[in-house]
N, C-alpha and C positions, 0 to 999 in steps of 0.2 A: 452527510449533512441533512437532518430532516426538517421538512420543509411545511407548513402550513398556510393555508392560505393565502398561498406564494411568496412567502416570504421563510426567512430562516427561523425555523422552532427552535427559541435556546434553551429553551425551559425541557425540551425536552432531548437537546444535546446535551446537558449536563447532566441529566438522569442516563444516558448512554454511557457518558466517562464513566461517571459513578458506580454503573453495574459490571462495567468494564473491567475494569479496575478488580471489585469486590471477587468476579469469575477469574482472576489468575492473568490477565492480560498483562503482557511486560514492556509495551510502548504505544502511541500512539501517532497515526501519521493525518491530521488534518491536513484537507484540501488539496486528498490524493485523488488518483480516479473512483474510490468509492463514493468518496465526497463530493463528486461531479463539481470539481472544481473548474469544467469549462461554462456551466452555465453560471457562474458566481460573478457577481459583480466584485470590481478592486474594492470597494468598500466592504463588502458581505467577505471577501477571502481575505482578508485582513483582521475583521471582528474574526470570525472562526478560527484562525490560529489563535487570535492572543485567546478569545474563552477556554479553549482546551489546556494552554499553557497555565490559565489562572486557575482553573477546575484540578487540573491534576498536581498542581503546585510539589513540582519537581519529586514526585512519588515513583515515575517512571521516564523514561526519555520521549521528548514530546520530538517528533522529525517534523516539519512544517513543508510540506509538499510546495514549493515557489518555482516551478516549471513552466516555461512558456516558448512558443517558436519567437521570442522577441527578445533578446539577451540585453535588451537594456530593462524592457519588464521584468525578468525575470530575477536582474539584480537588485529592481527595488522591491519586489517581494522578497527575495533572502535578507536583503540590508532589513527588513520590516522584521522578518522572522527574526534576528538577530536581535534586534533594539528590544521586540517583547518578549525576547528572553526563551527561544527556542533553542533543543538540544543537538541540533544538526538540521539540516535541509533537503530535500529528497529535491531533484533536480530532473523531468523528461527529458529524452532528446528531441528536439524542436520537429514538430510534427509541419505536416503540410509543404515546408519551403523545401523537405530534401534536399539540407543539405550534405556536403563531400566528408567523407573522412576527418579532411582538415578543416572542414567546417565547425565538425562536433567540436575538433580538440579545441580550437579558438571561441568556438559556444562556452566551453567548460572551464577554460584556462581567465578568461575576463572575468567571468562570475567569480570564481574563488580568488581572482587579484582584490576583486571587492569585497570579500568579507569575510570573519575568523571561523567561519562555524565551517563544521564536519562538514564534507558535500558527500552522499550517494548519486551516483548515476542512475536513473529509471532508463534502462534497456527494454523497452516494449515495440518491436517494430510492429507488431498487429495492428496496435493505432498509434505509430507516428509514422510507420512504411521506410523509415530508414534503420539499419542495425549498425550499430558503434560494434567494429570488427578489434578482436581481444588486440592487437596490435597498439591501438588507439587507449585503449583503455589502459594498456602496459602505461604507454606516456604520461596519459592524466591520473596511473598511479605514481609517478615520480611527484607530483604535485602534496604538499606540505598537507591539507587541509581535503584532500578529495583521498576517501578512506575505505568508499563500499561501491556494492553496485546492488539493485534491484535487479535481478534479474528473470525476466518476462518471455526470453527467447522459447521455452520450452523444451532447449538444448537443453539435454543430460550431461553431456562429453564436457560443454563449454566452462563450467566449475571449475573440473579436473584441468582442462587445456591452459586455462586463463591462472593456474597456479603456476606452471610452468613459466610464464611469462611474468610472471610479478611474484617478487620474493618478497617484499613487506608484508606487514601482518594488514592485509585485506579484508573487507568484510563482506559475505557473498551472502547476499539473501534472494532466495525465491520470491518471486514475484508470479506464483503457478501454483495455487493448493492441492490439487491431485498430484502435481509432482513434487510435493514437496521434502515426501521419506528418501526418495534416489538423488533427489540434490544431495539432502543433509551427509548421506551417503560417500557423495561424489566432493565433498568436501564443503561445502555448506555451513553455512552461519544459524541460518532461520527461517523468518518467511515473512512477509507482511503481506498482509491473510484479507481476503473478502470473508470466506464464511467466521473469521472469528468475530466479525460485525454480531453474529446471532447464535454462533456456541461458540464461546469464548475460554469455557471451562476446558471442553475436550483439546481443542486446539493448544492451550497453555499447557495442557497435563502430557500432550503426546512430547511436546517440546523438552518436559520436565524427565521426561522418562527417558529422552534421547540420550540428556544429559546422565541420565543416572546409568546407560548404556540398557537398559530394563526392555530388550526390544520385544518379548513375548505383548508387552502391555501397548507400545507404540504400533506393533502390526496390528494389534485387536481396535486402540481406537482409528489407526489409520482405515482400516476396513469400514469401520461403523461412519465415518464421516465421507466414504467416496461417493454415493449416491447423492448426499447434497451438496457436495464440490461440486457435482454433476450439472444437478437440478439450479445451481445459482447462475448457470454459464447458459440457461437455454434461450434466453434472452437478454440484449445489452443488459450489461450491469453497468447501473445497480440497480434496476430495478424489481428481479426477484429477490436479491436480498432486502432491499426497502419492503416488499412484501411480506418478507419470514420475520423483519422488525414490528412491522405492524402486526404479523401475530403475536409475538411476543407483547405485545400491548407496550412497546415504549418509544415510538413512535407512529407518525404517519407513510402511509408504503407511498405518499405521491413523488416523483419526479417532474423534474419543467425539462417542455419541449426542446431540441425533437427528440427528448424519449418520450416514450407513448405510456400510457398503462398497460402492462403485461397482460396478457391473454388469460383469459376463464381456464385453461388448459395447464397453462403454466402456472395458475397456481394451486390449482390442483396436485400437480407433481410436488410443487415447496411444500403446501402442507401434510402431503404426504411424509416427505421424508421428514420435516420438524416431528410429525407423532412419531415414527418411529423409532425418534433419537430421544423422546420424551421429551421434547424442549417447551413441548405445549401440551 
């Protein structure tokens, strides 16, 4: 979500879609954690779903990220993603309150009584501190309308394990771009990408090549992209990646507090690895 003058640049979120798009991207997740959707007002997280939904007008699946530790928030943001015509809803597990097992499932099980869209679960215990254990997720796969999972654990095994446990056709996407060839590996969907914020092309082409089984080309870009999977993670994201956007000249790299402006250092490193990959 780039931001000017503290306030939401749409002018220059829709030149994002738009190149987005153009580089081979195959879906889009507004008002995920790239889009620091914890600092967004309920007015500003509501405009940036429906703009993305209106910009891409049904050209790719729009997921609308409507995640909150608050399960009655969190149903009127999917009820909202739903009404402006989103292609499914990426759902966190409710950070801070830690809650139980049987927490999540009744976190997840009210949400989707509430409304028709797809649900993905976001698995990130780094920043919620609780892990939705494959057991759980088994159950809230029996659920009609809960179809995927983001998954953030940085478990390799947990793919393969959680097949095991759920026989419907599941949707397992990485939420980890460095590991994203060993999931796809371990039985894997895809990935919903920070670095495809700013190489969007590689990112789409390695995906492309997965599919075409062409692994000579997927090792070669997967190599050429791990030093800036690196370099995006040296500080909270997003904001080296809002800085390798600002080089790219199609946004501004600021963030709102409390993320800070990244270090002279660190971006040093981003603009390193951007020359390297030629992106700039």
């Amino acid at each position: 979500t780039p931001f000017k003058n503290e306030s939401v640049d749409y002018i220059a979120y829709r030149k994002i879609i738009e190149w987005s798009l153009s580089q081979g991207s195959h879906g889009f997740v507004p008002c995920g954690t790239t889009g620091e959707s914890p600092t967004l007002s309920h007015e500003e997280h509501k405009k940036v779903v429906e703009e993305c939904i209106n910009v891409v007008e049904k050209r790719v699946p729009v997921i609308a990220g409507t995640g909150s530790n608050n399960t009655i928030e969190a149903i009127e943001f999917t009820q909202h993603a739903e009404k402006a015509g989103a292609d499914g809803a990426l759902i966190v597990t409710p950070y801070y309150n830690k809650p139980t097992q049987e927490g999540l499932f009744q976190h997840y099980k009210t949400i989707s009584d509430s409304t028709s869209l797809p649900i993905i679960i976001y698995n990130i215990p780094g920043r919620s501190v609780v892990d939705m254990n494959i057991d759980t997720m088994s159950e809230l796969s029996k659920i009609k309308n809960i179809i995927g999972v983001k998954d953030a654990t940085n478990d390799l095994f947990r793919p393969l394990l959680t097949q095991t446990k759920i026989k419907k056709d599941f949707c397992y996407l990485s939420g980890e771009d460095g590991t994203v060839l060993p999931y796809l590996s371990q039985g894997g969907n895809g990935c919903i990408s920070v670095t495809a914020n700013v190489a969007p092309k590689f990112c789409s082409n390695l995906h492309q090549y997965w599919k075409e089984r062409n692994i000579e080309k997927v090792l070669e870009i997967n190599l050429k992209l791990a030093k800036l999977h690196h370099a995006l993670f040296i500080e909270s994201s997003p904001g080296p990646v809002k800085y390798a956007a600002e080089l790219l000249k199609i946004c501004s790299g600021q963030t709102r507090f409390p993320l800070a402006p990244i270090k002279e250092s660190t971006k040093l490193i981003v603009k390193d690895c951007m020359k390297e990959l030629e992106l700039i």
